[in-house]
C-alpha positions in Angstrom: 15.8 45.6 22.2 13.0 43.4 19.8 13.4 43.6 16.4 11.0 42.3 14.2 12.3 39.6 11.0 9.8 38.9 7.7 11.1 35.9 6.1 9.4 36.5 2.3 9.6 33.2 0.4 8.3 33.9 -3.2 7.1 31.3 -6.3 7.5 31.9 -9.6 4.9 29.0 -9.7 2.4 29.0 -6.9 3.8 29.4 -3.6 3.2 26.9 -1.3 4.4 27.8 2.1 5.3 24.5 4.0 5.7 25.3 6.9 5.4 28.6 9.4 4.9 27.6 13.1 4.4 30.0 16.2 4.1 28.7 19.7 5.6 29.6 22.9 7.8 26.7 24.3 5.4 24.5 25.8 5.4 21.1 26.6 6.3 19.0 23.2 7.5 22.2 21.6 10.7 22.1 19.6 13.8 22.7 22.2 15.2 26.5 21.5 12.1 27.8 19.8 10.4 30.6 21.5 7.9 30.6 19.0 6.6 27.8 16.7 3.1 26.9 14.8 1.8 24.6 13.0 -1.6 26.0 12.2 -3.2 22.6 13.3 -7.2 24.3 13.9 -10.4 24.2 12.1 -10.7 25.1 8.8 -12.2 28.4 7.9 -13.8 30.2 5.0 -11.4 32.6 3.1 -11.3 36.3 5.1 -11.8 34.7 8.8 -8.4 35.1 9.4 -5.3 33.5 11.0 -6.1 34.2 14.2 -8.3 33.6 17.4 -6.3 30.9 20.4 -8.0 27.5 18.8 -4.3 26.4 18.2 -3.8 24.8 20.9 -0.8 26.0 22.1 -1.8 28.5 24.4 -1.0 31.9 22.0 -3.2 34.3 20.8 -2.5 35.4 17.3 -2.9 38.9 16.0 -5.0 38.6 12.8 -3.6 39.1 9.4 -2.9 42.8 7.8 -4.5 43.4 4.5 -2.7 46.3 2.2 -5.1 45.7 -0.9 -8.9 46.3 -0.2 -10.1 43.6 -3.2 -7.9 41.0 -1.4 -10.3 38.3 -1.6 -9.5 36.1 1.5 -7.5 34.5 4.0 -8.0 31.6 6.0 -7.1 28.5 7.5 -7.9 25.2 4.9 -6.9 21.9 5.5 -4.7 23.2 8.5 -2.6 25.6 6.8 -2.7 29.6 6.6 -4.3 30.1 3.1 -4.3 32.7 0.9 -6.2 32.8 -2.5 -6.1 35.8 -4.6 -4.3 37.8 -6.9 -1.6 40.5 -7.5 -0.5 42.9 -5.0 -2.6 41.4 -2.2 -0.8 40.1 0.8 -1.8 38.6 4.4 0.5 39.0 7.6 0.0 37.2 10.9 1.8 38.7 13.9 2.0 37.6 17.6 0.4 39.8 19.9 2.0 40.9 22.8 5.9 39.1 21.9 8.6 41.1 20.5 12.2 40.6 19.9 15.5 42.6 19.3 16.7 39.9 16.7 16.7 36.6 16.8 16.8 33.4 14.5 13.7 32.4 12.1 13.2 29.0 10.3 9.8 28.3 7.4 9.2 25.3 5.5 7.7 25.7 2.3 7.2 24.9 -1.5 5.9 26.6 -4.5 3.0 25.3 -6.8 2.8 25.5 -10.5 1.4 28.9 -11.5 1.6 32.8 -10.1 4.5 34.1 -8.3 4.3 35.3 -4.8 6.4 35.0 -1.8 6.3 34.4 1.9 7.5 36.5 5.1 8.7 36.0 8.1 9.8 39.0 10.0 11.2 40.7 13.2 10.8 44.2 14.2 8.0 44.9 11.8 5.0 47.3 12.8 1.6 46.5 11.6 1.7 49.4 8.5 4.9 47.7 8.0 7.2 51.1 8.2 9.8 48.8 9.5 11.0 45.1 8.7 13.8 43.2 8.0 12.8 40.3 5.3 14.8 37.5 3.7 12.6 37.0 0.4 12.7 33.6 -1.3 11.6 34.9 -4.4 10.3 32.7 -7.7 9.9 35.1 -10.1 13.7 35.6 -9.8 14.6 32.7 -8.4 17.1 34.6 -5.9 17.3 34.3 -2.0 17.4 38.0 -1.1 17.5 39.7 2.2 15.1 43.2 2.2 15.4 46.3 4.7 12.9 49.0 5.2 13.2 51.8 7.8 10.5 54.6 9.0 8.5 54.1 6.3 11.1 55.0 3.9 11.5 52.4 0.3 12.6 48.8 0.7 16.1 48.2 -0.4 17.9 45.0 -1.4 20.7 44.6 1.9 23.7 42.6 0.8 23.9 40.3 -2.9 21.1 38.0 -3.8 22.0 34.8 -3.8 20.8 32.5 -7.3 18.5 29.5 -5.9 16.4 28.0 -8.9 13.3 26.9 -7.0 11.2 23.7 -8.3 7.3 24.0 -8.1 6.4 21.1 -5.8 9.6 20.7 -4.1 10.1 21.7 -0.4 12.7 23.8 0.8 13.8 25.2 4.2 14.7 28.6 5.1 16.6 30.1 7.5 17.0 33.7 8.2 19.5 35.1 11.7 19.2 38.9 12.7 21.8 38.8 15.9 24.2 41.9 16.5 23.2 43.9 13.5 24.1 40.9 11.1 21.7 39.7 9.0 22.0 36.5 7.4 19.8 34.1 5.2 20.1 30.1 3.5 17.7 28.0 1.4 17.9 24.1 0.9 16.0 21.0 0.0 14.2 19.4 2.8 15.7 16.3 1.6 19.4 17.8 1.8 21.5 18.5 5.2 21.5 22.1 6.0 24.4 24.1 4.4 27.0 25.2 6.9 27.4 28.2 5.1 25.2 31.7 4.8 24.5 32.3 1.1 23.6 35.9 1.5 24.0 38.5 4.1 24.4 42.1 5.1 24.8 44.8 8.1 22.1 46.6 8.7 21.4 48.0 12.9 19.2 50.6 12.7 16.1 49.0 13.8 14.9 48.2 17.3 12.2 45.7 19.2 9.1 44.9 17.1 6.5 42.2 16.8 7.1 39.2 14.9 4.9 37.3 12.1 4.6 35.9 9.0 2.8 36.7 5.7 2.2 35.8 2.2 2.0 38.2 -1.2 1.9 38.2 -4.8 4.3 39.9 -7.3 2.8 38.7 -10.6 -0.8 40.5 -12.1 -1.7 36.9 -13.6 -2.5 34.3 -13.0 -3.3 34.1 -9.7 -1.4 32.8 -7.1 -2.1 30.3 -4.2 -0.1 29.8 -1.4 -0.4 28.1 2.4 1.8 28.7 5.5 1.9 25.3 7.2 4.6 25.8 10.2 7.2 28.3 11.4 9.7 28.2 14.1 11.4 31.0 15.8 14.3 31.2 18.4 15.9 34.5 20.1 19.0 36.3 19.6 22.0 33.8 20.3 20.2 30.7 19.7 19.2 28.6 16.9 15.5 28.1 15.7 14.5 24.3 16.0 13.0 22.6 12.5 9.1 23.4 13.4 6.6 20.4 13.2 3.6 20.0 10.7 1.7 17.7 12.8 -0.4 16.9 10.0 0.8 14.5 7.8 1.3 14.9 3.5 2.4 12.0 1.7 4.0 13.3 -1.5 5.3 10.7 -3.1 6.4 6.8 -2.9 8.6 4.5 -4.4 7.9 2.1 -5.7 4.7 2.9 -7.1 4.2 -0.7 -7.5 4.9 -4.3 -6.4 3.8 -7.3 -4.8 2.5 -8.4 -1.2 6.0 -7.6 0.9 7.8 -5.4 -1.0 9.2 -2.5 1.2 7.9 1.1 0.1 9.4 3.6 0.6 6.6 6.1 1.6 7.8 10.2 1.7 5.9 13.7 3.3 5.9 15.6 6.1 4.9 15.3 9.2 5.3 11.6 9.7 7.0 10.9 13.0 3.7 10.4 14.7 2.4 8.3 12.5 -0.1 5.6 13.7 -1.4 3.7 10.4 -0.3 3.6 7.0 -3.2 1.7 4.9 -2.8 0.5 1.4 -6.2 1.0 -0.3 -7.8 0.6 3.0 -5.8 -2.4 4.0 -3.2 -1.6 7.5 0.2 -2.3 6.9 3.6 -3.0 9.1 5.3 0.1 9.0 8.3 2.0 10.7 8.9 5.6 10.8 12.7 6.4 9.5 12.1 10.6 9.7 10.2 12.9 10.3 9.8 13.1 5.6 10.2 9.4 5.2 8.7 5.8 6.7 9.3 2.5 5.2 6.4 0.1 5.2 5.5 -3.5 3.5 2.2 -4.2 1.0 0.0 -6.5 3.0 -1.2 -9.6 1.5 -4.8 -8.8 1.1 -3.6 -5.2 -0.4 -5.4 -4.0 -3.4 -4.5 -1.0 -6.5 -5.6 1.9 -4.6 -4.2 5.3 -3.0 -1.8 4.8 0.3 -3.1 6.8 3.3 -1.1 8.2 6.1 -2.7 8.6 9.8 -1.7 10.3 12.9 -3.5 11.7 15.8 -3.5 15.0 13.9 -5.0 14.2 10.8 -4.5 11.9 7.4 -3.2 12.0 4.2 -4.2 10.3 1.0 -1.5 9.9 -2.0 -2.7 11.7 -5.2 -2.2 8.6 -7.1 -3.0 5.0 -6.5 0.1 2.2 -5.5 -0.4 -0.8 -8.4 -0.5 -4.5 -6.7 0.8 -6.3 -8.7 -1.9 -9.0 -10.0 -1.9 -12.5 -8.9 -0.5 -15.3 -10.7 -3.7 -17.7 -11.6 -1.9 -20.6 -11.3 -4.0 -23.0 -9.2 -2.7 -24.7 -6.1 1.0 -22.7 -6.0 2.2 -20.5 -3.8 5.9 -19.7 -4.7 6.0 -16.9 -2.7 9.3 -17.3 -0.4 12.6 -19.2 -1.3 13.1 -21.8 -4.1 11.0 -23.9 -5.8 11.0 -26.7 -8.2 8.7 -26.9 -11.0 9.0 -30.4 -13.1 8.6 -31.0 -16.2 7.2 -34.6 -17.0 7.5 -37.9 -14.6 8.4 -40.4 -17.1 10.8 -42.1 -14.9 8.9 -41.6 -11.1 8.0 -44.5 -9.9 6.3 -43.7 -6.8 4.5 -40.0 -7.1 5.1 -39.7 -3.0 8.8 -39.0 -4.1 7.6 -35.5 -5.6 6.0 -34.2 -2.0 9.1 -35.7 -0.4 11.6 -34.0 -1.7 13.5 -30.9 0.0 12.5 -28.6 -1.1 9.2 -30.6 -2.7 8.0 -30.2 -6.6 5.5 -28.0 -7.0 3.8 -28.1 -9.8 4.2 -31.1 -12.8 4.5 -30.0 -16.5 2.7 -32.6 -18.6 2.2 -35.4 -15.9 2.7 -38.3 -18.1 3.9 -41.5 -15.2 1.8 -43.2 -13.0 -1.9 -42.2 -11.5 -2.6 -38.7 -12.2 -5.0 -38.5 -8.7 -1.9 -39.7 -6.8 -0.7 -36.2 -4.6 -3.3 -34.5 -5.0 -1.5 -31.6 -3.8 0.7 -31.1 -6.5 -0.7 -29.3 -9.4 -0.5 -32.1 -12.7 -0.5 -30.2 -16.2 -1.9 -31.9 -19.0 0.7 -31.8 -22.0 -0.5 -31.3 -25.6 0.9 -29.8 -28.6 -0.4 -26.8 -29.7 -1.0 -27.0 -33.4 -0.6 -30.8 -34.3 -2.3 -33.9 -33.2 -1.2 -35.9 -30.3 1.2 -38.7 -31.2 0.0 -42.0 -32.2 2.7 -43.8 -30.1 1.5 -42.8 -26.6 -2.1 -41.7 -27.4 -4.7 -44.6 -28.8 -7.0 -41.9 -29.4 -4.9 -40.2 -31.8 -5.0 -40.6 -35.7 -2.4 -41.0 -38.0 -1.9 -39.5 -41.5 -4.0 -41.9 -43.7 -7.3 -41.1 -41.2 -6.6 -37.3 -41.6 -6.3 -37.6 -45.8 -9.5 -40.0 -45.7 -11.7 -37.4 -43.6 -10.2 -34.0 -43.0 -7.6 -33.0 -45.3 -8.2 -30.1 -45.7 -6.8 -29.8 -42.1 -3.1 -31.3 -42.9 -0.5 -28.4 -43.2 2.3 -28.8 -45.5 5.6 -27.2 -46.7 6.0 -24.6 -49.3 6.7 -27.9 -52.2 2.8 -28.5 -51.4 3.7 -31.9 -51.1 5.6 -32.6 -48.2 4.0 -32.8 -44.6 5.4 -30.2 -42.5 6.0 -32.7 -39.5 7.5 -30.9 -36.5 10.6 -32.2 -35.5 10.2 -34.3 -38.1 8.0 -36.7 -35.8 5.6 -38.0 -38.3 3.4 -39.8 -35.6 2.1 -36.0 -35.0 -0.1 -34.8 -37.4 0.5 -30.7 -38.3 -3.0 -29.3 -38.5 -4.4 -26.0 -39.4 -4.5 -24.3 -35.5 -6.0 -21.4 -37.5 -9.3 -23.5 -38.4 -11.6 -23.2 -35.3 -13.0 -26.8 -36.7 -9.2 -27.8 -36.1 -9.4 -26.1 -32.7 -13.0 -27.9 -31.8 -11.9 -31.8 -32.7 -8.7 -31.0 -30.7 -10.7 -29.6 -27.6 -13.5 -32.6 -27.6 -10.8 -35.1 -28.1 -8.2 -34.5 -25.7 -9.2 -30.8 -23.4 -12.1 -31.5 -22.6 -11.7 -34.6 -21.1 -8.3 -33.5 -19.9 -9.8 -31.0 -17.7 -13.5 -32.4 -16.6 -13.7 -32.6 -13.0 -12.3 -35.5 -11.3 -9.6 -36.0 -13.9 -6.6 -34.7 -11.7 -5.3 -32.4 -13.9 -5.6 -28.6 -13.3 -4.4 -27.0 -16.4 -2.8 -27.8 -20.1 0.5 -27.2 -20.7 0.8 -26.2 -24.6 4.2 -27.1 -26.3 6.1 -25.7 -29.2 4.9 -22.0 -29.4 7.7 -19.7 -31.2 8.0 -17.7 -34.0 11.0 -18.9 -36.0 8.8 -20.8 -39.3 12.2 -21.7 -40.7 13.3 -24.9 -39.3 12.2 -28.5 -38.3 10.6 -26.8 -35.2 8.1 -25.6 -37.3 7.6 -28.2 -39.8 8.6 -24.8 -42.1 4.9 -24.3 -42.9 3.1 -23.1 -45.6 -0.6 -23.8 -46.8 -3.0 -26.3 -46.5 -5.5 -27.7 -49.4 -9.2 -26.7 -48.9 -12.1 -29.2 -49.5 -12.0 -28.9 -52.9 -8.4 -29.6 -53.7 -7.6 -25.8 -53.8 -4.4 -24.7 -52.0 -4.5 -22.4 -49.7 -1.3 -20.4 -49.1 -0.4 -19.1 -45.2 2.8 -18.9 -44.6 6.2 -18.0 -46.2 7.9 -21.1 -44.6 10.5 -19.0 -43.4 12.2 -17.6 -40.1 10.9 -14.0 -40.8 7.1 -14.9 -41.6 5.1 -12.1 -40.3 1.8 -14.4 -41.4 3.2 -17.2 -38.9 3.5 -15.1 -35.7 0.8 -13.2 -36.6 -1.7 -17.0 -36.4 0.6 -17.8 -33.1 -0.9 -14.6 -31.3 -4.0 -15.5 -32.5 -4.3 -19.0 -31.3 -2.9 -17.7 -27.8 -5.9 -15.4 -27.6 -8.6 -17.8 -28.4 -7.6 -20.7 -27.0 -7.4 -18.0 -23.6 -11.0 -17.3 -24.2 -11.7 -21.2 -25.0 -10.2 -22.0 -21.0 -12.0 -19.4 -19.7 -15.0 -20.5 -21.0 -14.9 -23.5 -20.6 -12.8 -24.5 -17.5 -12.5 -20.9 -15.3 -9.4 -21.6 -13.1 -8.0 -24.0 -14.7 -4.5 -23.0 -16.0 -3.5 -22.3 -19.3 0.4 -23.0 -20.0 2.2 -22.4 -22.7 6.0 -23.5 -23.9 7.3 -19.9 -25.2 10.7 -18.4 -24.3 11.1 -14.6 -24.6 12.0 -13.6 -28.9 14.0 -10.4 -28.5 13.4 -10.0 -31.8 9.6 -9.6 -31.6 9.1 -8.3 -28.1 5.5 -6.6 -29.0 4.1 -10.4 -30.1 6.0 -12.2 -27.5 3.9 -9.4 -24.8 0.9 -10.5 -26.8 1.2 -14.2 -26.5 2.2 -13.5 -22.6 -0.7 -11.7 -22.0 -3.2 -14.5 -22.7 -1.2 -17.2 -20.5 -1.5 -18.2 -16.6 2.2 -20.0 -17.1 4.6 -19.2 -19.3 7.2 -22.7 -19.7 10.6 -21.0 -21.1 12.6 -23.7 -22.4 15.7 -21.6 -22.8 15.5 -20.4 -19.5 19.0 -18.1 -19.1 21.0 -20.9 -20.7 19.8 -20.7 -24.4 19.2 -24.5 -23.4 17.8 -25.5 -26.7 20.5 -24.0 -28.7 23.3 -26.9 -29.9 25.4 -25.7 -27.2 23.3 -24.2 -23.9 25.3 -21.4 -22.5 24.5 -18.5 -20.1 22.9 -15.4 -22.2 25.1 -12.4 -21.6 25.1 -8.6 -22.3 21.9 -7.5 -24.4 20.7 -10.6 -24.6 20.7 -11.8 -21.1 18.9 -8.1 -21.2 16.0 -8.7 -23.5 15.3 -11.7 -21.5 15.2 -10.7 -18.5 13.1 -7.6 -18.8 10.4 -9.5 -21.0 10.0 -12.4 -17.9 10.3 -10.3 -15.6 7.5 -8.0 -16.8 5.5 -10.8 -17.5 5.9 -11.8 -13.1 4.9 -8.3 -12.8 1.6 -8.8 -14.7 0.3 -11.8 -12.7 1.7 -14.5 -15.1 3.9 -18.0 -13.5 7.4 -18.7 -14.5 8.5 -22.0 -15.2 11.9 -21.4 -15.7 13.9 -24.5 -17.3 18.0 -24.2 -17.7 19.6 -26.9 -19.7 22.8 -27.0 -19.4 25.9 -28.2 -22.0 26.3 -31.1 -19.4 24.5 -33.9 -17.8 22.8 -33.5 -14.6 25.4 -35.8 -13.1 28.2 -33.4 -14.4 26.0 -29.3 -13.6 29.1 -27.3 -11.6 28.1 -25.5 -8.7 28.6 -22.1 -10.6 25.8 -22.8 -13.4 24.0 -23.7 -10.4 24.3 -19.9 -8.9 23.8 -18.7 -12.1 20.4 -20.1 -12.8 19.5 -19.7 -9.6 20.2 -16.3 -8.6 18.7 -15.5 -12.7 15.4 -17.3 -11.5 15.5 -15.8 -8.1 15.5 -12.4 -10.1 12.5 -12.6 -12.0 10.0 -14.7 -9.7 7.0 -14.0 -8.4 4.4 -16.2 -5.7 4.4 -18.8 -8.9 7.5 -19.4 -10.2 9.8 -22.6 -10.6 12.7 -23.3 -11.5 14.2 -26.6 -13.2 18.2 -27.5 -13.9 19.1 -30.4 -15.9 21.1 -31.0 -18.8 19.6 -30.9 -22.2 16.3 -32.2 -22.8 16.8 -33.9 -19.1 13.4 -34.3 -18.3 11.2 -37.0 -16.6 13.8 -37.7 -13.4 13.4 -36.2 -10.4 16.7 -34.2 -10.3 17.2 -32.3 -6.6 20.6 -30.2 -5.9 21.1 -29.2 -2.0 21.3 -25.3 -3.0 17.2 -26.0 -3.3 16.8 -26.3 0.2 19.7 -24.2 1.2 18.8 -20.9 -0.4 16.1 -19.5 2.4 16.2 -16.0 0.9 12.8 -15.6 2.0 10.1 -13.2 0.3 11.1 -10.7 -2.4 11.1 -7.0 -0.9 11.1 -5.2 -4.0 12.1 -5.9 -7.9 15.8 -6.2 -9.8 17.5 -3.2 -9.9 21.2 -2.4 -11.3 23.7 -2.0 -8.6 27.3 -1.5 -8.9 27.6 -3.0 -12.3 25.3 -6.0 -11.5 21.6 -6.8 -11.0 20.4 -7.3 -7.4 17.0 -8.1 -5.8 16.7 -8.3 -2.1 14.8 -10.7 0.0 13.4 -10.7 3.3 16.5 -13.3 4.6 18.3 -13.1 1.5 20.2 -11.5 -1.8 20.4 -13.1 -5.4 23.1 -10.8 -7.6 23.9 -11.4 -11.3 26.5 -10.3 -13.5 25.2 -10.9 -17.0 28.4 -9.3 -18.6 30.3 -11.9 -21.2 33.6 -10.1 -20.8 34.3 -8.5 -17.2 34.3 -8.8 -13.7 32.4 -6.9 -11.1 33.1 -6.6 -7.3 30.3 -5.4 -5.2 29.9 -4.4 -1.9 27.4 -6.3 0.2 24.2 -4.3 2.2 25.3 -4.3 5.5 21.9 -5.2 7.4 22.7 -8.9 7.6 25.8 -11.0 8.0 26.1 -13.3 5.2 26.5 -16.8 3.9 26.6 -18.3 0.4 24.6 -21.2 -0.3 27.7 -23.9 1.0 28.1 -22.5 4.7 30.4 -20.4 3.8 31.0 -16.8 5.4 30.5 -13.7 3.0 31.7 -10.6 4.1 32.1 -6.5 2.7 32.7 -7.1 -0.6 32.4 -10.0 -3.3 33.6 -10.1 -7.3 31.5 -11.9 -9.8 33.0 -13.0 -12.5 31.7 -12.4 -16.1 28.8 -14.6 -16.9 28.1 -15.2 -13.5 25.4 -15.4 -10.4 25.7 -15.5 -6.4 23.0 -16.5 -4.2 23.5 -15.6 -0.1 21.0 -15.7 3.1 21.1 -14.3 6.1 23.6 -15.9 8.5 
C-alpha cells in the first residue's frame, strides 16, 4: 500500500523553501532516502516547470499542477523550485512512476519578509489532489499543523496544531512520518539538534498508495509572496528520511564581520561540506569545513573590505554584505603582528645603538631618539620628539630661543595665564616657550625650524613623536592657559584656564587635524605620533584627535602611570580605556602602550608584569608596543624575560568578555584580564592546547584571577 504525504510549510513573511530534494538512492545519495533532490539544473524562465531529467540523478519528474489559471509562473532560478505570484496560486511537483503506502518525509526551508504561503510535501496525493495527507508549516498562524483530505471531500485539521513562531530569514527543518496509520510532524532550527519528541500528531488510515511530491501556495491576497524549494528527502515506511543535501552553497551570515589578516571567521550557510575555496574579496583563504552550515576560515594577508564568496563544484555564493579589513597601521618599518614587542621611549642612557637590535625580543621602534647617531640601526624606526605647542628647550636645542628673543620679535606668539602676566610655562619648564599652536604663523616657524629638517631625507628619522596633548587646561601640564597679546598690545582671550575648557580641547582637535594634513603634505609616510592617553571624559574629542594620528603614545597606559601613585585602572575605568584603544587598533592607528608603575624597574613584581602585558596583548594590532618601567623611567633599555617568553603568536580575533573576564586568543597563545577592583574570577581554560604560563609552569582546566589582575599563557 503507497500513500502519498504533502508537507505544506507556510510564511507569514515570504516563504522561502530551503530545501526539498527527490532522488532515488544512487551513488552519493543520503543513506535511507528513497527519494531526495536538490534541484541542482539550469535555470529556467517562470512557467517552464519543475520537471524534465536534467537533475542528474537519474529521475524524471512529473511537472507541477497549477489550480489557479492567472498563476503567473514556476520555475527553476538560481537552482531552486521557484514560485512567484500571488494568492491562491500554488505549484506541485510529483514523481512519476514511485508511490508509497507511508513513509517518512524531511524539507529544509525559511520564510522571507512579506506574503504568507506555505510549502507541501505529500504522500498518497493524486494529481486533482482528492487525496493527501499534509503537515503545514504555516506563517500566517505561525502553527505546525498536520491536514487530511479524502475523495475529494474538505480538508480537515488531524490532531492539535502545535504554536511554532517562525522568523523570516531563519531556516528550519521539518519532519513529517505517516507509518501504520500515525501521522506525525516536528519543526526546528537548522542550527538546533532535532527534538526527540513529535509536536503534533493524529490517526488517520483511510488512505492508500499514491504518488509523492512537493508544492508551494499562497494564503494571503497581498502582497505577493515568493518562495523556493531547494532540497527534499524522503524515506519509506519504517525508516527514517536522511537530512537532504543543497549542493549549492548560501553563505548567510559571518562573524565577525570584521578584523585583521588571521583572525578566524566564522563563515555560516548551507550546503558547505563540499566546499573548495572561500575568497575574501577575491583573495583565497585557509579554510576548514566544520558542517555541513558552518566552516571556519582565516583573513589572508593581502585580503581587502569586500563580500566573502563560497565555492564548490556545484556552484558559488557571494555574502550580501562586505567583511571590513581592518586598515593598516601606517607606521613605517613595524610589523608587530605576532607576540610581544618593545617600543622605547627615548635612548638617553644607550651607549651602543647595536644594544636595541640585540635584545630578545629587540626594540622596535624609538620614541624621541635623543642618544647617539640617529643613522646607526637603520632598521629600527627613530621618532623625532617635539613638543606640540611650545618651543623646543633651550638646554638641549641651540636652535631654540628663549623668552627675551620671543618678546623682542614675536610676542604676540607667547601664551600666558588668565593674570595676563604670567607665562603659562608647561611644567613650569621656563626653557620652553608656550606659543599660540592655534596661529598657523606659530605652526610655520615651528615646521621650518625643527620638522622640516627633522624629517628631510637622509636625516634617519621616520616620523615625530608630539608630546603633551590632553585636555585637562587646569594644571602645570598645561601652563593653565589663557590668551595671548596681539601685535598691537591687545589681549586676546582663548581659554578659560581651567580643567573644563571647552575652548582648549576644542584648539587641541584642531591642531591634530592640521598638523595631519601638514605630514601628509609634506612628508607622505612619515609617521605622525602623538603623546595622548584615552579621556573618558571626552571620548567624542579623544576619537577626533585619534583619528588624525599614525601612533598614538599613551603615557598612562593601564597603570594611570602619570597619576601620583600609578595603579592598575579597574571597573569602568579600565572600561573606557580599553574600548577607546582598542577601537583606535581597529582603525589602522599603532599603540605605544607605556605602564609606569608605583616602583622602580629594579623593584616591577611579576604580577604588574602579567597585568600590563596581558592589557597590551588585548588591544594590539601589527604595530603596537609595549613599555614597563617605573615612573617617568625612560632612556634605559629595560628588558623582562616574559618579552621573549610570551610566543602567543598572531591574534585570531578581538577581546571579548568571557566568564567574568576579557580574553583574546592567539594563534599559540591566550592573554585574560580581570579588570574588576573588588573580586575574583575563576575561568575555565579552551581546551585546544595544553598550557603554560609565562615561567614554565603547567596550566591546566581552570585558573582564578584575582581582582586587578592579568594572565598571559602559550601553547605548551
Amino acid at each position: 500500500m503507497h500513500r502519498r504525504v504533502w508537507l505544506a510549510v507556510g510564511t507569514a513573511a515570504v516563504l522561502a523553501v530551503a530545501a526539498v530534494c527527490f532522488v532515488p538512492r544512487v551513488a552519493g545519495a543520503s543513506a535511507g532516502n528513497v527519494v531526495e533532490d536538490n534541484f541542482v539544473r539550469a535555470d529556467s524562465a517562470p512557467g517552464a516547470g519543475w520537471g524534465s531529467t536534467t537533475n542528474g540523478r537519474g529521475l524524471t519528474n512529473r511537472t507541477y499542477g497549477i489550480y489557479n489559471a492567472a498563476a503567473t509562473g514556476y520555475h527553476i532560478q538560481s537552482h531552486a523550485g521557484q514560485l512567484d505570484g500571488g494568492y491562491g496560486r500554488q505549484a506541485d511537483a510529483y514523481i512519476s512512476g514511485l508511490s508509497q503506502s507511508g513513509g517518512d518525509a524531511l524539507l529544509q526551508f525559511r520564510f522571507a519578509s512579506t506574503g504568507s504561503a506555505r510549502a507541501l510535501l505529500a504522500f498518497n496525493a493524486t494529481v486533482d489532489d482528492a487525496n493527501h495527507f499534509q503537515l503545514l508549516a504555516r506563517s500566517a498562524t505561525n502553527t505546525l499543523e498536520i491536514n487530511t483530505r479524502v475523495g475529494g471531500g474538505i480538508s480537515s485539521t488531524c490532531g492539535t496544531p502545535y504554536p511554532n513562531v517562525f522568523v523570516a530569514g531563519t531556516v528550519y527543518w521539518l519532519r513529517f512520518d505517516v507509518s501504520g496509520g500515525r501521522l506525525s510532524g516536528r519543526v526546528w532550527r537548522s542550527s538546533d539538534p532535532e527534538p526527540q519528541t513529535w509536536q503534533t500528531s493524529c490517526n488517520d488510515g483511510r488512505l492508500g498508495s499514491g504518488a509523492i511530491g512537493t508544492g508551494l501556495y499562497w494564503e494571503n491576497p497581498a502582497p505577493a509572496a515568493t518562495a523556493a524549494v531547494y532540497c527534499y528527502a524522503v524515506a519509506a515506511a519504517g525508516s527514517v528520511a536522511q537530512p537532504c543535501v543543497t549542493t549549492k552553497p548560501e553563505v548567510t551570515g559571518y562573524v565577525p564581520v570584521a578584523g585583521d589578516p588571521g583572525y578566524q571567521v566564522t563563515i555560516s550557510g548551507r550546503a558547505l561540506t563540499r566546499t573548495t575555496s572561500v575568497l575574501f574579496n577575491g583573495v583565497p583563504a585557509q579554510f576548514t569545513v566544520r558542517s555541513d552550515t558552518a566552516l571556519s576560515a582565516t583573513v589572508p594577508g593581502s585580503a581587502t573590505t569586500g563580500p566573502l564568496a563560497v565555492a564548490t563544484a556545484d556552484g558559488a555564493s557571494t555574502s550580501v554584505g562586505a567583511f571590513t579589513v581592518y586598515p593598516r597601521p601606517a607606521v613605517a618599518g613595524v610589523d608587530t603582528s605576532r607576540d610581544v614587542h618593545l617600543f622605547m621611549p627615548f635612548t638617553t642612557n644607550v651607549q651602543d645603538a647595536n644594544t636595541l637590535v640585540d635584545n630578545d625580543p629587540p626594540v622596535d621602534l624609538v620614541w624621541g631618539y635623543n642618544h647617539g647617531p640617529v643613522a646607526a640601526v637603520a632598521q629600527v624606526p627613530k621618532l623625532y620628539y617635539a613638543p606640540f605647542d611650545r618651543e623646543q628647550s633651550t638646554r638641549w636645542f641651540p636652535q631654540a630661543h628663549d623668552l627675551a628673543w620671543f618678546r623682542s620679535n614675536h610676542p604676540d606668539w607667547i601664551e600666558y595665564r588668565c593674570d595676563r602676566t604670567s607665562v603659562a610655562y608647561e611644567f613650569d619648564a621656563t626653557t620652553n616657550v608656550p606659543l599660540n599652536r592655534d596661529d598657523p604663523a606659530v605652526r610655520e616657524y615651528l615646521a621650518s625650524q625643527y620638522f622640516v629638517p627633522a624629517l628631510t631625507a637622509g636625516s634617519g628619522y621616520s616620523g615625530i613623536a608630539f608630546d603633551n596633548l590632553q585636555f585637562n587646561n587646569g594644571g602645570t601640564w598645561s601652563g593653565q592657559r589663557c590668551g595671548h597679546y596681539d601685535a598691537s598690545g591687545g589681549w586676546v582671550a582663548q581659554y578659560n584656564g581651567t580643567a573644563d575648557d571647552p575652548a582648549y580641547r576644542a584648539s587641541v582637535v584642531a591642531w591634530a587635524a592640521a598638523m595631519r594634513q601638514w605630514m601628509r603634505a609634506s612628508f607622505p609616510g612619515q609617521t605622525f605620533g602623538a603623546n595622548m592617553s584615552p579621556d573618558p571624559s571626552y571620548p567624542e574629542q579623544t576619537t577626533a584627535v585619534y583619528a588624525a594620528l599614525d601612533l598614538i603614545f599613551d603615557e598612562q597606559g593601564f597603570t594611570n602611570g602619570n597619576a601620583a601613585s600609578p595603579g592598575p585602572y579597574t571597573d569602568g575605568s579600565w572600561l573606557a580605556v580599553t574600548t577607546a584603544l582598542a577601537a583606535a587598533a581597529r582603525q589602522g592607528h599603532g599603540l605605544a602602550v607605556i605602564n609606569q608603575q608605583p616602583v622602580s624597574f629594579a623593584q616591577v613584581t611579576k604580577a604588574q608584569v602579567q597585568w600590563a602585558l596581558a592589557n597590551y596583548l588585548l588591544v594590539k594590532n601589527a604595530a603596537s608596543g609595549v613599555w614597563i618601567s617605573g615612573q617617568q623611567e625612560y632612556g634605559t633599555l629595560l628588558n623582562r624575560p616574559e618579552y621573549a617568553a610570551a610566543t602567543v603568536g598572531a591574534p585570531t580575533g578581538d577581546l571579548f568578555a568571557d566568564q567574568g573576564v576579557y580574553r583574546r586568543d592567539f594563534t599559540t597563545g591566550l592573554a585574560l584580564v580581570n579588570p574588576s577592583s573588588a573580586g575574583s574570577r575563576t575561568v575555565q581554560l579552551p581546551a585546544n592546547h595544553a598550557w603554560r604560563d609565562l615561567y614554565g609552569g603547567t596550566v591546566a582546566g581552570t585558573v582564578t584571577l584575582p581582582a586587578a589582575a592579568g594572565l598571559v599563557l602559550v601553547a605548551a
